[in-house]
C-alpha positions in Angstrom: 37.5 -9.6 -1.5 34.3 -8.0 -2.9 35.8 -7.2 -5.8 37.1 -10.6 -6.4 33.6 -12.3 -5.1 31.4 -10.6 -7.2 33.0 -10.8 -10.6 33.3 -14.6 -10.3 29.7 -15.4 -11.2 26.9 -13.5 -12.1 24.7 -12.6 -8.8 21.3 -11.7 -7.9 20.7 -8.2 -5.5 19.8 -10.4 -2.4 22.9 -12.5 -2.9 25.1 -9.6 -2.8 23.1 -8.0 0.3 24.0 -11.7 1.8 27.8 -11.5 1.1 28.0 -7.7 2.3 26.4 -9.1 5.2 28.6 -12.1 6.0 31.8 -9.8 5.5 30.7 -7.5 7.9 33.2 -5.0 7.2 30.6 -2.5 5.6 27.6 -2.2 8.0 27.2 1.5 6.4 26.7 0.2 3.1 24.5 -2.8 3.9 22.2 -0.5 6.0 21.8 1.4 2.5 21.9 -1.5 0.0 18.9 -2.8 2.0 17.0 0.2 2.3 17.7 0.3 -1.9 16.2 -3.2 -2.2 13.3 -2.2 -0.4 12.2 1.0 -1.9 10.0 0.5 -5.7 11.6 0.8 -8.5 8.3 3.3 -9.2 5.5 4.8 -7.5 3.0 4.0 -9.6 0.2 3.6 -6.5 0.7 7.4 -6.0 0.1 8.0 -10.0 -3.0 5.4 -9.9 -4.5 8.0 -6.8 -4.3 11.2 -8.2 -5.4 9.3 -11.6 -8.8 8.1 -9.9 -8.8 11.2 -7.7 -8.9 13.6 -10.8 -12.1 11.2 -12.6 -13.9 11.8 -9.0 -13.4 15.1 -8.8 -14.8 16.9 -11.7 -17.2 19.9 -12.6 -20.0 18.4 -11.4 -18.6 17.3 -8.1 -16.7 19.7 -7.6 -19.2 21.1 -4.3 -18.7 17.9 -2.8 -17.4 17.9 0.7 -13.9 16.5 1.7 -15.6 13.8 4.0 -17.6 12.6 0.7 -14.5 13.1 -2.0 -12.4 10.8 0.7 -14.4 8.1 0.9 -15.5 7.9 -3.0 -11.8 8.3 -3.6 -11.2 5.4 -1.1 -13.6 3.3 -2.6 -12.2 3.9 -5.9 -8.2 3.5 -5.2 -8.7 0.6 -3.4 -11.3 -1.0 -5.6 -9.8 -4.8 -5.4 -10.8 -5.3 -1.8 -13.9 -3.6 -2.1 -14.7 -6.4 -4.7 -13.6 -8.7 -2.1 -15.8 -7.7 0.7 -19.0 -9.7 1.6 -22.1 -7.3 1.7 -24.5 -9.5 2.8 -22.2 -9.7 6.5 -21.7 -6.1 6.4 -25.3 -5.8 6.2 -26.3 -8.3 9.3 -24.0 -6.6 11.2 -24.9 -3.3 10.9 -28.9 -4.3 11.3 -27.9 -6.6 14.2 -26.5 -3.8 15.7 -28.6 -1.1 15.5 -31.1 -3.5 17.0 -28.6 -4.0 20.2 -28.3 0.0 20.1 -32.6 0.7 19.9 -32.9 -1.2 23.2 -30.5 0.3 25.0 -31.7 3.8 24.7 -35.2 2.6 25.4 
């Protein structure tokens, strides 16, 4: 029957998860198309890190400590949120806090 349903017409991955599904007579396999659907086709995320990771850490920094290299490489890596972020909030918070934090040790 899967033979016969797929050949008919041409079909998309998630249509032929759907039919495995509905047959039900390969829960084995549709456990492991899924997990194929799911997984990248590359890891290019992983390239992009040690990419940014190897401009950060060069002869001049390399005395830095790991604290420092992991939040520079952070900052770098996941450079679209930090464009994202509003400093002027982060900035009020911070001072807003500190102020709450003075008068309690006062």
């Amino acid at each position: 029957m899967l033979h016969v349903s797929l050949y008919d017409e041409a079909m998309t991955p998630i249509q032929v998860l759907e039919l495995v599904k509905d047959m039900s007579c390969y829960p084995n396999f549709y456990i492991a198309y899924r997990i194929l659907l799911t997984t990248p086709v590359t890891v290019s995320s992983g390239e992009k890190s040690f990419s940014k990771l190897k401009l950060l850490k060069n002869d001049l920094r390399s005395s830095m400590s790991q604290e420092r290299l992991n939040g520079l490489s952070i900052l770098c890596i996941e450079n679209e949120i930090l464009e994202s972020l509003n400093f002027e909030l982060i900035i009020n918070d911070f001072a807003s806090s500190t102020k709450a934090r003075k008068k309690r040790f006062m």
